[in-house]
C-alpha positions in Angstrom: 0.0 0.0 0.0 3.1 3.0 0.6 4.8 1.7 -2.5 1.5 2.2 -4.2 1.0 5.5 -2.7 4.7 6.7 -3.5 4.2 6.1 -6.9 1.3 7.2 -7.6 1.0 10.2 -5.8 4.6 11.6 -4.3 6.0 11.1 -7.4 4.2 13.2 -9.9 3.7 15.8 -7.4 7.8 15.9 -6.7 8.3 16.1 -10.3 5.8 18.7 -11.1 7.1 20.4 -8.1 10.7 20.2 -9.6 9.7 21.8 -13.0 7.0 24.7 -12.0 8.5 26.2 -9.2 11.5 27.8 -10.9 13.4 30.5 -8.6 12.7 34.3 -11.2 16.4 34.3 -11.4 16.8 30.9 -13.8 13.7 32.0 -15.9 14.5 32.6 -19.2 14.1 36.6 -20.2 10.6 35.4 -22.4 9.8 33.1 -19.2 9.8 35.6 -16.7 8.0 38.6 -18.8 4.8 35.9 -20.0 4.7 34.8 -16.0 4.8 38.8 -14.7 2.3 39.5 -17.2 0.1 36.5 -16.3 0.6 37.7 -12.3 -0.5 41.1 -13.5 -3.5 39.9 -15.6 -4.2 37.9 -11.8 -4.2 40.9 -9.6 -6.4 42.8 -11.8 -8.9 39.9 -12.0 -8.8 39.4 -8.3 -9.5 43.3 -7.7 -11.9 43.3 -10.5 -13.9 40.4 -8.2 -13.3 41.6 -5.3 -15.0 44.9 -6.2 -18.0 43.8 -7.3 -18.6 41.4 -4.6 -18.0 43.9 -1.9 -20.0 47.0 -3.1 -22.3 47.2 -0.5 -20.2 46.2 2.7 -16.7 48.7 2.5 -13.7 47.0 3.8 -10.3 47.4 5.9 -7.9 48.1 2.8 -9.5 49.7 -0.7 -13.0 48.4 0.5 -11.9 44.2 -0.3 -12.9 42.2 2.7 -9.8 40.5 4.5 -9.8 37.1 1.8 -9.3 39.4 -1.0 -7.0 41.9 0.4 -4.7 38.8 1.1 -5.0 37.5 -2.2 -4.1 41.0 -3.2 -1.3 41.5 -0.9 0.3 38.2 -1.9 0.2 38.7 -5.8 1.1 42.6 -4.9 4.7 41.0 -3.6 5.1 38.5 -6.6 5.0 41.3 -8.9 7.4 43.0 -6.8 10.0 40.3 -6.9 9.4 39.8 -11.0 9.8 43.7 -11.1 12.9 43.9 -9.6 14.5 41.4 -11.4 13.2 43.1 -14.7 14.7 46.1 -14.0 18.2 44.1 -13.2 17.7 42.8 -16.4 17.0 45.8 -18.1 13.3 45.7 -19.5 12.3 48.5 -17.4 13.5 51.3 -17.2 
């Protein structure tokens, strides 16, 4: 039953773990722009959701209740990390 278990479930998930969770410095330049571009299209669909779900009841941060401004915060820092290692790369100025 564990040998059954490893390989059907530890292994694919060590594997996939191995090949999605690249650190932003080894992304390639085309890598990193489509994935802080996909982040960005993210955060604006999260805020886009949040705001119409929380029209009628304002909130602690922007008027998102405390889920969303979490989700927010969290994606917020992504960018922050792909952002600087753009500018280290040179893509923005």
């Amino acid at each position: 039953m564990c040998k059954k278990l490893i390989v059907i479930v530890l292994i694919p998930v060590f594997l996939f773990a191995c090949t999605a969770f690249k650190s932003v410095e080894k992304l390639t330049d085309k890598e990193l722009i489509d994935k802080y571009y996909k982040t960005d299209l993210n955060l604006y669909m999260v805020k886009r959701d949040a705001g119409k779900t929380n029209l009628s009841k304002p909130g602690g941060d922007g008027g998102y209740g405390s889920m969303d401004a979490e989700k927010v915060k969290k994606i917020e820092d992504k960018l922050a990390i792909m952002r600087q290692e753009l500018i280290k790369r040179g893509y923005i100025p």
